[in-house]
PASEBA-1860 file (N, C-alpha, C; in nm, 3 decimals):
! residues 252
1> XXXXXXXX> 2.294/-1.482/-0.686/2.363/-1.382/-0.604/2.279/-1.255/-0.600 ~ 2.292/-1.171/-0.503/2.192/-1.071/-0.461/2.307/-0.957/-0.484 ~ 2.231/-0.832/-0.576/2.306/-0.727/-0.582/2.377/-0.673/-0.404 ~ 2.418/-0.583/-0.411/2.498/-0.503/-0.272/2.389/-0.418/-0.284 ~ 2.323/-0.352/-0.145/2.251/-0.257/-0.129/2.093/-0.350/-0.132 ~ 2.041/-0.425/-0.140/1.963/-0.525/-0.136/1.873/-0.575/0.036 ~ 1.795/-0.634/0.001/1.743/-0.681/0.128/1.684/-0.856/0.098 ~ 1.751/-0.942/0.180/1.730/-1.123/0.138/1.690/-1.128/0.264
9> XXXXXXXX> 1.583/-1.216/0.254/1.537/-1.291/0.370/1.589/-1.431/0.432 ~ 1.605/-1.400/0.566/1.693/-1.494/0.637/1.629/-1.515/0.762 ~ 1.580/-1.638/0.776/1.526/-1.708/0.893/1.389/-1.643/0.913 ~ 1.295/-1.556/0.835/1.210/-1.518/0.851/1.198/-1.368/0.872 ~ 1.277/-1.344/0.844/1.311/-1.161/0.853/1.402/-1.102/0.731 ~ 1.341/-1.025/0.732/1.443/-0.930/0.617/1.548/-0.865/0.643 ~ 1.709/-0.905/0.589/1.830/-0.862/0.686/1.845/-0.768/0.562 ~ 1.900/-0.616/0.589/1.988/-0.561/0.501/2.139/-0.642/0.428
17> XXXXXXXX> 2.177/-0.650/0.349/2.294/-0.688/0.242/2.349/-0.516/0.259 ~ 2.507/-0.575/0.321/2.607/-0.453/0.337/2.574/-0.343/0.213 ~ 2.569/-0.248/0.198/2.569/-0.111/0.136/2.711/-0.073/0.082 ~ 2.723/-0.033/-0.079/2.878/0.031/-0.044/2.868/0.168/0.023 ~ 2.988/0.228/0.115/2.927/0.374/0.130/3.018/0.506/0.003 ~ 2.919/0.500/-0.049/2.945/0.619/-0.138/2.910/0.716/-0.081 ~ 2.814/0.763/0.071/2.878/0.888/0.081/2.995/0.945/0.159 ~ 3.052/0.869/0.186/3.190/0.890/0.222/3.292/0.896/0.082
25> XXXXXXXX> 3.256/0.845/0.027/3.344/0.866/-0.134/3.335/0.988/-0.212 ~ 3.225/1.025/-0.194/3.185/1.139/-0.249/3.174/1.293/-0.223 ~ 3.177/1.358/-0.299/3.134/1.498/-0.214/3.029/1.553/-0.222 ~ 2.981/1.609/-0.124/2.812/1.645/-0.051/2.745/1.642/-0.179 ~ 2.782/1.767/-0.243/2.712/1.793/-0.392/2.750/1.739/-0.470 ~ 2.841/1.605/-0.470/2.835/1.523/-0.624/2.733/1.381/-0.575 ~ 2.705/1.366/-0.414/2.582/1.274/-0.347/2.477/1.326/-0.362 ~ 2.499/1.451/-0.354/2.313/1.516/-0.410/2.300/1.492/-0.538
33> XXXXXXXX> 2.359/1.520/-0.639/2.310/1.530/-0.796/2.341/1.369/-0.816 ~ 2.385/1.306/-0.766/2.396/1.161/-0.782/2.199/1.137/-0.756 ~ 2.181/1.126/-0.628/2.073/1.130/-0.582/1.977/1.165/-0.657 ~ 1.982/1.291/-0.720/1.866/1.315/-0.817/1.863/1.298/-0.975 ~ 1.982/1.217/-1.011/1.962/1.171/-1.111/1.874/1.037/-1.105 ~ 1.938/0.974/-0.997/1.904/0.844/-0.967/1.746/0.871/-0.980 ~ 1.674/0.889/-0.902/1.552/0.942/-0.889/1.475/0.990/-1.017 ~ 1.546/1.026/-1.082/1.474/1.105/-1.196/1.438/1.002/-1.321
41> XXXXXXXX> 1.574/0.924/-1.292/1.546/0.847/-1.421/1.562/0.701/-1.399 ~ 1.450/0.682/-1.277/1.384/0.563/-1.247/1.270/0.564/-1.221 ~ 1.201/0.722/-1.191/1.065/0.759/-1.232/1.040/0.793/-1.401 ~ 1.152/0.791/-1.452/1.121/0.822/-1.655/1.128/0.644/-1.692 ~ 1.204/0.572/-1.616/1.198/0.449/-1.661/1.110/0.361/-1.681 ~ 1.126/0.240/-1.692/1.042/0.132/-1.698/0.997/0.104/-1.505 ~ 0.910/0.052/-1.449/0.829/-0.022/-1.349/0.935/-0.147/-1.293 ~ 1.011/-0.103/-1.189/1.064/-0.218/-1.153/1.017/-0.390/-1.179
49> XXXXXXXX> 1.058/-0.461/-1.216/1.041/-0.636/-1.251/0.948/-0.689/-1.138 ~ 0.888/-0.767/-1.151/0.809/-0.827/-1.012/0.955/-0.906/-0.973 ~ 0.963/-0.927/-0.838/1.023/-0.977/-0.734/0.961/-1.098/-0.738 ~ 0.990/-1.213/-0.737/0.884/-1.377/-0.679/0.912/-1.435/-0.566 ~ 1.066/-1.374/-0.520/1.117/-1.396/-0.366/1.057/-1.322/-0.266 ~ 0.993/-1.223/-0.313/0.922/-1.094/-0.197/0.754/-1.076/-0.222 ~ 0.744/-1.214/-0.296/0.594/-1.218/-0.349/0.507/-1.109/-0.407 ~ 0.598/-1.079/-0.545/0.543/-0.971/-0.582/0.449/-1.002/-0.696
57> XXXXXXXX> 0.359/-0.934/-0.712/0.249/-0.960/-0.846/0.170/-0.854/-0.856 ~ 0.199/-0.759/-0.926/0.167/-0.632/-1.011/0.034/-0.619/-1.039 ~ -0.056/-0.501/-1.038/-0.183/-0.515/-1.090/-0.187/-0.524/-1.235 ~ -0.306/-0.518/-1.285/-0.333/-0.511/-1.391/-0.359/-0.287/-1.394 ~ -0.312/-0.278/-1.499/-0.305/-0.100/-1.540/-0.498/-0.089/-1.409 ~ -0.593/-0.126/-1.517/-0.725/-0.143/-1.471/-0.768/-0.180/-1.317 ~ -0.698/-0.276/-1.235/-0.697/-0.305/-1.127/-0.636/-0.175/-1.086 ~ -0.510/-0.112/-1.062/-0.453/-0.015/-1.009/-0.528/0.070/-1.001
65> XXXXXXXX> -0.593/0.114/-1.136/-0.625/0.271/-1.133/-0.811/0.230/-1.051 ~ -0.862/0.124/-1.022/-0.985/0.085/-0.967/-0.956/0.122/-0.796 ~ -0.839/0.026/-0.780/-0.805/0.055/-0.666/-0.785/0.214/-0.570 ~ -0.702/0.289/-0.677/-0.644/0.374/-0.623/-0.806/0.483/-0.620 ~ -0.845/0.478/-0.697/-0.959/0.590/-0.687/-1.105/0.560/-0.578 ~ -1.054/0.430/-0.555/-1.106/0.377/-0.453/-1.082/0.445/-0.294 ~ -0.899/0.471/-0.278/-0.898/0.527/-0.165/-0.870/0.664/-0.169 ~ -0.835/0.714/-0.334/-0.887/0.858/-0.335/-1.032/0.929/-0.310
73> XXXXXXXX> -1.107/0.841/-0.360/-1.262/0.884/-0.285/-1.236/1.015/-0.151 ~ -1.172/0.923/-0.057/-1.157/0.969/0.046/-1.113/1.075/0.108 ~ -1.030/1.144/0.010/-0.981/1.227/0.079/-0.899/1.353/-0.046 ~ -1.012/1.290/-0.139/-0.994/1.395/-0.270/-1.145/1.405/-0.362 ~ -1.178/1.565/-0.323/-1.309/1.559/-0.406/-1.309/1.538/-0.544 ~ -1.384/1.535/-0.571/-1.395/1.424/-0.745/-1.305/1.335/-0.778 ~ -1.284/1.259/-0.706/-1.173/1.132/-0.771/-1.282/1.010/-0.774 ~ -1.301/1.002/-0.913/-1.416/0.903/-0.940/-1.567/0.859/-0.883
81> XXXXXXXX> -1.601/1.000/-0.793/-1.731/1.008/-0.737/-1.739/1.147/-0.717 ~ -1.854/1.158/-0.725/-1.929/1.271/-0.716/-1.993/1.309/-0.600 ~ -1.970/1.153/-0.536/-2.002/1.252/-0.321/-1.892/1.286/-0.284 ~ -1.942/1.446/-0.250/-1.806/1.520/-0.167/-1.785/1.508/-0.032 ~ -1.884/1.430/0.055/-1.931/1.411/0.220/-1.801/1.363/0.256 ~ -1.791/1.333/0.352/-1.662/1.265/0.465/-1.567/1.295/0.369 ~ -1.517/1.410/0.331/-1.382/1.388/0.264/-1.260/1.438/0.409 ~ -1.138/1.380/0.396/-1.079/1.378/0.469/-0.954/1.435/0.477
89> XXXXXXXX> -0.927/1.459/0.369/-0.786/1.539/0.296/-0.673/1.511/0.415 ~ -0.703/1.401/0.403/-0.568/1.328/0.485/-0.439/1.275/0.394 ~ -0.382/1.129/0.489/-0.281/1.044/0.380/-0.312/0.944/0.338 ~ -0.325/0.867/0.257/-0.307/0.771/0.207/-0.212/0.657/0.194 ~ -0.223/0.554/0.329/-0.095/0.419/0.334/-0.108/0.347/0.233 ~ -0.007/0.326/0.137/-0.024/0.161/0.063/0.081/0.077/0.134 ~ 0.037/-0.045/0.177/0.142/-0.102/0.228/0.128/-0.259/0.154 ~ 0.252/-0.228/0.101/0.312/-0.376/0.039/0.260/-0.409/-0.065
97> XXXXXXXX> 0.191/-0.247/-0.195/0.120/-0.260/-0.311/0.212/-0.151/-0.392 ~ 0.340/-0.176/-0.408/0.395/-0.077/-0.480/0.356/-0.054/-0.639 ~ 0.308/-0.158/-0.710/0.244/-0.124/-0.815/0.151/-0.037/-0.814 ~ 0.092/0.030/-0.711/0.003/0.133/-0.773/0.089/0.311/-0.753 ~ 0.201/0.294/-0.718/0.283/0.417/-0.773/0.259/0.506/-0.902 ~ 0.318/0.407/-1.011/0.329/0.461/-1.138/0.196/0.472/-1.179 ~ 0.068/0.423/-1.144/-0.044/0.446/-1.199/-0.125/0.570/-1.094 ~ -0.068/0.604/-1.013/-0.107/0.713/-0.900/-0.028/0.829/-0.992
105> XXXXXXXX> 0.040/0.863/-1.049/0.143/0.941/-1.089/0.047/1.005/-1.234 ~ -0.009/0.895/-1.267/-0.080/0.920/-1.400/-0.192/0.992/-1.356 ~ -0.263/0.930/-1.250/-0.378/0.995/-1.217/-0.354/1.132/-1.199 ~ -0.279/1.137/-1.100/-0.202/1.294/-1.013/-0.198/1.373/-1.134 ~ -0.173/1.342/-1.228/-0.086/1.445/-1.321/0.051/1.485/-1.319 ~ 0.164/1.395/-1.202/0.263/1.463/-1.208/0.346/1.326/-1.098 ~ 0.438/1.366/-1.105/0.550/1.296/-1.045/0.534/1.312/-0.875 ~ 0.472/1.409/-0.829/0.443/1.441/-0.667/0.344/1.435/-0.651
113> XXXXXXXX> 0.374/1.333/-0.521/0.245/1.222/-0.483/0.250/1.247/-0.318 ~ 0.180/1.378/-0.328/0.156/1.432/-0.146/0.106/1.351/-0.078 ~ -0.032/1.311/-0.150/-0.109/1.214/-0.030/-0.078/1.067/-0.015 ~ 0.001/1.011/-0.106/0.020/0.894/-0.070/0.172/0.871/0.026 ~ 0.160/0.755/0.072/0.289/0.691/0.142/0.305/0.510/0.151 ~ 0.402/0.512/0.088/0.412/0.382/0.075/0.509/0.291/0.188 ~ 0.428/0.174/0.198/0.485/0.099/0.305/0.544/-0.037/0.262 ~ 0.691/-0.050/0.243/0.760/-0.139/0.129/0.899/-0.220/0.184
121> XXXXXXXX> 0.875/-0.307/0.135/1.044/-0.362/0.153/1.143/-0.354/0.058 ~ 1.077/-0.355/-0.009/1.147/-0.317/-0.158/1.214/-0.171/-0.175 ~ 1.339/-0.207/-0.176/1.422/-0.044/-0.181/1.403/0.010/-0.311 ~ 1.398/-0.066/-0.408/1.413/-0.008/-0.552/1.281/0.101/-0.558 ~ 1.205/0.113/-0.447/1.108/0.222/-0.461/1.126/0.299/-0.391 ~ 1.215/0.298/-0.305/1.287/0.457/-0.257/1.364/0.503/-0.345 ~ 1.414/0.444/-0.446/1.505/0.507/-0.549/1.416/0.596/-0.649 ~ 1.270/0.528/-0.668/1.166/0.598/-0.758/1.063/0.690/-0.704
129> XXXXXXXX> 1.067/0.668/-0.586/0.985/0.766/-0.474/1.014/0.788/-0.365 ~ 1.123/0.899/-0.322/1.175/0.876/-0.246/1.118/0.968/-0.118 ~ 1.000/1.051/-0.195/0.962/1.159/-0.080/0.828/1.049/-0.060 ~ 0.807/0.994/-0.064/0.666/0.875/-0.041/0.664/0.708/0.032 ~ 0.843/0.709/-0.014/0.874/0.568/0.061/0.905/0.551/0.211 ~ 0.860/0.463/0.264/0.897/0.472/0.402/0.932/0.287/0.387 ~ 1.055/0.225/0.412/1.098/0.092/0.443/0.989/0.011/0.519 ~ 0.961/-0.066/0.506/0.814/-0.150/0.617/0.859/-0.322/0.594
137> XXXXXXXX> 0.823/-0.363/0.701/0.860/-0.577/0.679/0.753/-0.556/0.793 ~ 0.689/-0.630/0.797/0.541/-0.676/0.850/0.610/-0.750/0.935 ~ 0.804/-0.821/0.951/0.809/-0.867/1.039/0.847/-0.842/1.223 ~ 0.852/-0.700/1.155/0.920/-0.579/1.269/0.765/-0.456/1.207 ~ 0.621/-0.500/1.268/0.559/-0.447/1.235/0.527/-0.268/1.326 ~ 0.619/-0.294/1.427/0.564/-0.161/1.523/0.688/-0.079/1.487 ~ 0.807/-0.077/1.406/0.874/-0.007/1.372/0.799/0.063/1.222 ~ 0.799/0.181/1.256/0.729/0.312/1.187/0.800/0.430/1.165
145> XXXXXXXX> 0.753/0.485/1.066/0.857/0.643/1.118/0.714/0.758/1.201 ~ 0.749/0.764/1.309/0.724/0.846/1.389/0.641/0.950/1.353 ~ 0.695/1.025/1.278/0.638/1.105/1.218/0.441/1.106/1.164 ~ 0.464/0.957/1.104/0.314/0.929/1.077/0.243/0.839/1.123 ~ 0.264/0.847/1.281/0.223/0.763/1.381/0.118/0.842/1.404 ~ -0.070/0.798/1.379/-0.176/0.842/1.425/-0.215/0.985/1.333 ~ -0.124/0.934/1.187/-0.161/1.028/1.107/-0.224/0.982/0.979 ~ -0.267/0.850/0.927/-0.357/0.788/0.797/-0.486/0.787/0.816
153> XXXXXXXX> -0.483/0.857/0.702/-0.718/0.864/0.655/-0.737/0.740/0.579 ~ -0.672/0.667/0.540/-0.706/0.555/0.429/-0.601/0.467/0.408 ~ -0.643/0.318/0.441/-0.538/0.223/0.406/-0.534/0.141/0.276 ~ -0.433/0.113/0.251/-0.424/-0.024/0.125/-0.375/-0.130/0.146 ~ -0.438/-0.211/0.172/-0.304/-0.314/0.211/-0.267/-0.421/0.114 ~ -0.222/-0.524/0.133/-0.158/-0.595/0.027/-0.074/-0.703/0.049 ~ -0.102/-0.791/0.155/0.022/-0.828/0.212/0.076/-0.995/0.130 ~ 0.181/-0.960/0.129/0.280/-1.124/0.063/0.225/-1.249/0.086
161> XXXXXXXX> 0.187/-1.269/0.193/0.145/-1.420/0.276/0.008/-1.359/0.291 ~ -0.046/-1.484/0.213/-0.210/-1.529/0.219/-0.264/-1.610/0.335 ~ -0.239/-1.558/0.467/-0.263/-1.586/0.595/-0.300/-1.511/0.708 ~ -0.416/-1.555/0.785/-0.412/-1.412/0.886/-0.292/-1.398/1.025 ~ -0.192/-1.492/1.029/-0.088/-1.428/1.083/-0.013/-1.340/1.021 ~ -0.002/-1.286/0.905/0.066/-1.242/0.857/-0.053/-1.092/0.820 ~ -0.201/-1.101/0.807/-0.245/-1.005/0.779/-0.268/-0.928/0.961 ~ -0.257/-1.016/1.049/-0.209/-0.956/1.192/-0.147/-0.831/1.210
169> XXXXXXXX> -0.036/-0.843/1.186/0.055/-0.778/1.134/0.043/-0.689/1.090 ~ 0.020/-0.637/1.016/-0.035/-0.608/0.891/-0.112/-0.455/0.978 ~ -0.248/-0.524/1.027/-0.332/-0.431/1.136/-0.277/-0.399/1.261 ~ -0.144/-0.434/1.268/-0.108/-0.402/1.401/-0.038/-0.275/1.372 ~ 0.006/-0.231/1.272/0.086/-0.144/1.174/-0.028/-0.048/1.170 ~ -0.128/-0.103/1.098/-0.267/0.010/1.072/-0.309/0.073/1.188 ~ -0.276/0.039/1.320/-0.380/0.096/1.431/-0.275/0.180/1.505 ~ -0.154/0.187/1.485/-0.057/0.297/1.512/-0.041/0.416/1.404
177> XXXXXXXX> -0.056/0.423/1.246/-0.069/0.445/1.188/-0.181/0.505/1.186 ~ -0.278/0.498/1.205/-0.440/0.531/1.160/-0.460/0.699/1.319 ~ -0.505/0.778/1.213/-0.582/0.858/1.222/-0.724/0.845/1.311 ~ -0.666/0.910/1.451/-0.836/0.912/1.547/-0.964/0.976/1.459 ~ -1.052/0.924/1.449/-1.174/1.011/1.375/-1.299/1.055/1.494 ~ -1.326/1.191/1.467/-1.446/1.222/1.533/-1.512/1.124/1.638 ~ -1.591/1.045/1.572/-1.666/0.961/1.581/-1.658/0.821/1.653 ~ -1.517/0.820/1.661/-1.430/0.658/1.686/-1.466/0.574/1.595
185> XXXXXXXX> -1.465/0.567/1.496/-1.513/0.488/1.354/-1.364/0.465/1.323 ~ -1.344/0.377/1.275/-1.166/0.326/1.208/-1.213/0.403/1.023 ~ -1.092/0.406/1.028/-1.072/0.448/0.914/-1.056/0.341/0.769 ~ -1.114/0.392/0.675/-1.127/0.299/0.583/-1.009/0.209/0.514 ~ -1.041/0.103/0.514/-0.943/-0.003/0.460/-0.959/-0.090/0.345 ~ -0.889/-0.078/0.229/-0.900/-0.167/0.117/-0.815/-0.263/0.141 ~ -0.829/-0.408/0.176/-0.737/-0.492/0.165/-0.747/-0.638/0.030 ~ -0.633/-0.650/0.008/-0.641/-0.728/-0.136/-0.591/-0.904/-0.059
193> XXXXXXXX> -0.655/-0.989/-0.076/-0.640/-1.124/-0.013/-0.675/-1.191/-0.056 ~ -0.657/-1.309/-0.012/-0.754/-1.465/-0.096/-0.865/-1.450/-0.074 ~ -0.929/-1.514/-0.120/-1.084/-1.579/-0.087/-1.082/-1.646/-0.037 ~ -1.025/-1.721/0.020/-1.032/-1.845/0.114/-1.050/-1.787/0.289 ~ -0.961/-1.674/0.224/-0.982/-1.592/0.398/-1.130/-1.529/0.446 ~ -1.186/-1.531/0.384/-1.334/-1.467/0.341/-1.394/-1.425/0.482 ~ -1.424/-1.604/0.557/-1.533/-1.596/0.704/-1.407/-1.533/0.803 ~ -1.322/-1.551/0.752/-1.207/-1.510/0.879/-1.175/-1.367/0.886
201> XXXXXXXX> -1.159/-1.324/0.757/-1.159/-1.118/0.778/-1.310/-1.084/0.825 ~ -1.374/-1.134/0.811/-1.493/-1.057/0.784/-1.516/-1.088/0.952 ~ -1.479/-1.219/1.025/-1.509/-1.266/1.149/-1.382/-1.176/1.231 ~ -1.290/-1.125/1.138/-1.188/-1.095/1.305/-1.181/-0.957/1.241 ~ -1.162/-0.860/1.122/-1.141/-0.778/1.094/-1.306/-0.666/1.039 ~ -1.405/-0.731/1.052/-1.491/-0.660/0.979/-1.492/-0.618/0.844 ~ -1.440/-0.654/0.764/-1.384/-0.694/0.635/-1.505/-0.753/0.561 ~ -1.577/-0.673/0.476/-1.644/-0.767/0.318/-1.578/-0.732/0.260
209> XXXXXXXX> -1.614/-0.903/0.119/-1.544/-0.883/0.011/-1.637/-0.788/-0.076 ~ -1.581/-0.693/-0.172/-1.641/-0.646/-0.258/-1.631/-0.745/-0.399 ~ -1.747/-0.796/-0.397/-1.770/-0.873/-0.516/-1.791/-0.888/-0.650 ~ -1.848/-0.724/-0.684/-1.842/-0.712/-0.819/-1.718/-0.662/-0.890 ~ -1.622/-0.668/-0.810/-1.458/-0.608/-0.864/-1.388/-0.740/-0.848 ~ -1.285/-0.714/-0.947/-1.242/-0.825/-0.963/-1.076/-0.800/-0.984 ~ -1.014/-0.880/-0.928/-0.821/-0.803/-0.888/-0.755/-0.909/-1.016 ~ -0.685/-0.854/-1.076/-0.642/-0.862/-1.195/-0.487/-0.804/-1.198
217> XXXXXXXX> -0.421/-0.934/-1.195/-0.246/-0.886/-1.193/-0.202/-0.924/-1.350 ~ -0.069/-0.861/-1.393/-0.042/-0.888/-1.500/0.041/-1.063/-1.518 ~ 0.072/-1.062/-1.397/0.109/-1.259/-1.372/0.012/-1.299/-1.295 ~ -0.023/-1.452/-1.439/-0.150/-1.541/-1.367/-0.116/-1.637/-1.206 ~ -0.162/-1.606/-1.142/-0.194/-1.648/-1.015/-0.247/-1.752/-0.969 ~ -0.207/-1.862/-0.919/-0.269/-2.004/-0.888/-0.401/-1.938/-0.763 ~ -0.401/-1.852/-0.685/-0.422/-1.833/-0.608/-0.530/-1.728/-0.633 ~ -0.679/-1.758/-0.589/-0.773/-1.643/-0.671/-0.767/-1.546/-0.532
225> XXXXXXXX> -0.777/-1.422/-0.531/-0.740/-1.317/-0.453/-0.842/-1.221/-0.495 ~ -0.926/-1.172/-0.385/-1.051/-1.047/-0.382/-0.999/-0.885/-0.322 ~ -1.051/-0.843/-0.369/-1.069/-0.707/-0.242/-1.184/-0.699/-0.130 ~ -1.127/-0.655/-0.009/-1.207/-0.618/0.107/-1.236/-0.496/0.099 ~ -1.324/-0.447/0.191/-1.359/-0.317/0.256/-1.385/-0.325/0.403 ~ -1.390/-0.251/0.455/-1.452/-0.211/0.633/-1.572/-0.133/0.586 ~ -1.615/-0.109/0.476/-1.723/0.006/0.471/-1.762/-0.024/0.344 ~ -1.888/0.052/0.282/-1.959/0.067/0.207/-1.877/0.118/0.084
233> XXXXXXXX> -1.831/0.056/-0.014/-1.731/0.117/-0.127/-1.824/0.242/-0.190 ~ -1.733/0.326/-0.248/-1.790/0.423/-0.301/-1.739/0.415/-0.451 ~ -1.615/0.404/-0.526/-1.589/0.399/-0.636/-1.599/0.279/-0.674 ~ -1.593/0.161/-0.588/-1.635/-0.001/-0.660/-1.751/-0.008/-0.654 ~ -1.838/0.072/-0.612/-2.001/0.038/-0.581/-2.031/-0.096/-0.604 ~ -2.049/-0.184/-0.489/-2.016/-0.307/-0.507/-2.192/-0.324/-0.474 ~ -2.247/-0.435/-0.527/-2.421/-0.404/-0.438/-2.435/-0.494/-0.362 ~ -2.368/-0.611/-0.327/-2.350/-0.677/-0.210/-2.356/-0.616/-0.061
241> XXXXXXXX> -2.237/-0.477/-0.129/-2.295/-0.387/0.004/-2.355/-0.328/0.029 ~ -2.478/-0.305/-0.052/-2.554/-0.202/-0.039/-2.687/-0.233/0.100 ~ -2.733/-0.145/0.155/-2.792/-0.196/0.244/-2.737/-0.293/0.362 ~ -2.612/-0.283/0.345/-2.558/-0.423/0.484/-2.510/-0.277/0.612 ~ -2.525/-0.354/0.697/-2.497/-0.258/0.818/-2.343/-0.317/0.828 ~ -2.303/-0.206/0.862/-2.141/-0.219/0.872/-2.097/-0.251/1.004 ~ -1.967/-0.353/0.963/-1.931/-0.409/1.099/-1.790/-0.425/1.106 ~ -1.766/-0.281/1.098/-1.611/-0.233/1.161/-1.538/-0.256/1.261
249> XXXX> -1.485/-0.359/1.265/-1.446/-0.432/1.427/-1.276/-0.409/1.412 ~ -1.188/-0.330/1.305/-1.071/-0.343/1.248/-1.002/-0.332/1.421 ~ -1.013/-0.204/1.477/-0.943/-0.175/1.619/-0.953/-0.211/1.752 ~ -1.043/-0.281/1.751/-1.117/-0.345/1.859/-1.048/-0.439/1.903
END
């Protein structure tokens, strides 16, 4: 049985599970301090459980904090490199990698996490981040909040299904989302996937794998899974890429 307030997948889509309404039960200011208790002490808590119905699988502490300083590069000087060039002091999308929250929080120094925004189905992370969460299902991928339509310097992606219909999706989200640059250059993308997808990102998305990193969840995985780039990594310094001419085809 699925708690109330929940989201179960049905026929291929994610249906909301009725809500009770407590704010009709309540009064304004006993829904606010409700609200920020809630919040408070589910960011002091433990890391929500992996999900196995919503294909969830957690990094490893080490994977997270690799990752994340990966797309801090970008748009925060000194976050694990020492080139300050193209910085972008933009936002930061994770979509469908909520494990790197609580290890973004550590980095930050603090519970407020300006540059990031997370793109999730999972409600239990609007309860823990609620100025960062934005609801997302890859299956209703052009529903966005408005607001940060043509506003991301840096993506993460992450998606459930180890398939490129489903990583489709995925980029169809990124190119409404994504930030025009100078140059018409797409904006940088870390995506986490199989290896099996390898000739196929790299053939439809411009996508290398970065090879000397290695993705590391805290549940073992039948399924061996790499990181991509669109570009030349800067905190994975991967040397596969070094010297390759880049072939950014993500928007095209």
């Amino acid at each position: 049985m699925q708690a109330l307030g929940t989201s179960e997948r049905r026929g291929g889509k994610y249906c909301d599970v009725p809500k009770l309404d407590l704010e009709s039960e309540l009064s304004q200011h006993t829904m606010a301090m409700l609200k920020e208790h809630l919040a408070e002490a589910a960011l002091e808590g433990p890391e929500p459980k992996e999900n196995y119905g919503l294909a969830q699988f957690w990094y490893s502490p080490e994977t997270a904090k690799d990752i994340l300083l990966e797309a801090l590069t970008h748009v925060t000087s000194g976050a694990g490199t020492d080139d300050t060039t193209d910085i972008d002091h933009g936002l930061v999308a994770i979509l469908s990698a909520p494990s790197l929250m609580a290890p973004a929080q550590e980095l930050e120094g603090g519970k407020h996490l300006p540059k990031l925004r997370l793109f999730e189905i999972d409600e239990r992370f609007g309860v823990q981040w609620p100025d960062n969460f934005h609801r997302y299902d890859y299956n209703d991928a052009t529903v966005l909040p408005s607001e940060l339509l043509g506003k991301i310097a840096v993506f993460v992606i992450d998606p459930p299904r180890l398939n490129m219909e489903t990583l489709r999706e995925y980029f169809l989200s990124t190119r409404l989302l994504a930030r025009s640059k100078a140059d018409g250059s797409c904006p940088p993308c870390i995506v986490v996937t199989s290896t099996a997808l390898e000739e196929a990102v790299r053939g439809e998305f411009g996508l290398r794998p970065v090879k000397d990193f290695e993705v590391i969840h805290t549940s073992k995985l039948g399924n061996p899974l790499q990181a991509y780039t669109n570009y030349p990594p800067k905190h994975l310094n991967d040397a596969a890429w070094k010297d390759c001419q880049q072939e950014n085809v993500v928007f095209k």
